[in-house]
C-alpha positions in Angstrom: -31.4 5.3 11.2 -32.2 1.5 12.0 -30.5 1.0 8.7 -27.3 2.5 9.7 -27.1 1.1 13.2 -27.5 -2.4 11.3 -24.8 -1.7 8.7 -22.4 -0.9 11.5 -23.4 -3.6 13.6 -22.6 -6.1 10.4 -19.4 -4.2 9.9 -18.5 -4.7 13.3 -19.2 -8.4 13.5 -17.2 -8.9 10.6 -13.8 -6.9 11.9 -14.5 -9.4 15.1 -14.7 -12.2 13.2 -11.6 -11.1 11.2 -10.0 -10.9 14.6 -10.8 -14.7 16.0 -9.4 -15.7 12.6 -6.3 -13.6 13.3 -5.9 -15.3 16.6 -6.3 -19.1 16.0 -4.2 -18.7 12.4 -1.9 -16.2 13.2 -1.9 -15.3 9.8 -2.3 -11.4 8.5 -4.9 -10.8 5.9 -3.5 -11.4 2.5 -3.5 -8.9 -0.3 -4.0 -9.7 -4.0 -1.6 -12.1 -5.9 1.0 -9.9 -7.4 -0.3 -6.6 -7.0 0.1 -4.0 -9.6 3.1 -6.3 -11.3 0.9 -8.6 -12.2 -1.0 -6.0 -13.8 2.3 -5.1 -15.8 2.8 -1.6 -13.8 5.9 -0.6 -12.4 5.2 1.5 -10.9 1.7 3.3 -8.8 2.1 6.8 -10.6 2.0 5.6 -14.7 1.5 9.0 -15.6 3.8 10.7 -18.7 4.3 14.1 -16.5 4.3 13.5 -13.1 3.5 16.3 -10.6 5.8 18.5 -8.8 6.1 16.7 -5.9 6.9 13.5 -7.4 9.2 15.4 -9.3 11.1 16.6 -6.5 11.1 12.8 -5.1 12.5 11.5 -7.8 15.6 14.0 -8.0 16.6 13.3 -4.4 16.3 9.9 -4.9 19.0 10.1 -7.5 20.6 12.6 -5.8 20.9 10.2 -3.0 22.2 7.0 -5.6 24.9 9.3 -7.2 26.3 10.0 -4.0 26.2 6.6 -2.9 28.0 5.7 -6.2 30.9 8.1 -6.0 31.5 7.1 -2.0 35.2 7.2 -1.2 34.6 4.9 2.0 
């Protein structure tokens, strides 16, 4: 038990810390440089056969640029 009361107590000073730094800087906390482009992936699902749901994501997204292409106004 002493062991998890000192983990948290670790975790919390660091999210405190994290916060002071927040305040003077005013600067979020950075990710990595580039993400997954500069891994060379387009996109976060790589897969060949995506699932259903992506599936169904992906037709109303076109669904939605084919309409916006063949706008009268």
């Amino acid at each position: 038990m002493s062991t998890f009361i000192a983990a948290f107590v670790v975790l919390l000073a660091f999210f405190f810390l994290m916060s002071i730094g927040y305040l003077l800087k005013k600067k979020a906390v950075a990710g990595s440089c580039g993400g997954l482009g500069a891994l060379g992936i387009e996109k976060a699902c790589d897969c060949d056969d995506p699932c259903d749901k992506r599936k169904a994501r992906m037709a109303e997204q076109e669904r939605r640029e084919k309409l916006a292409q063949n706008r009268i106004i």
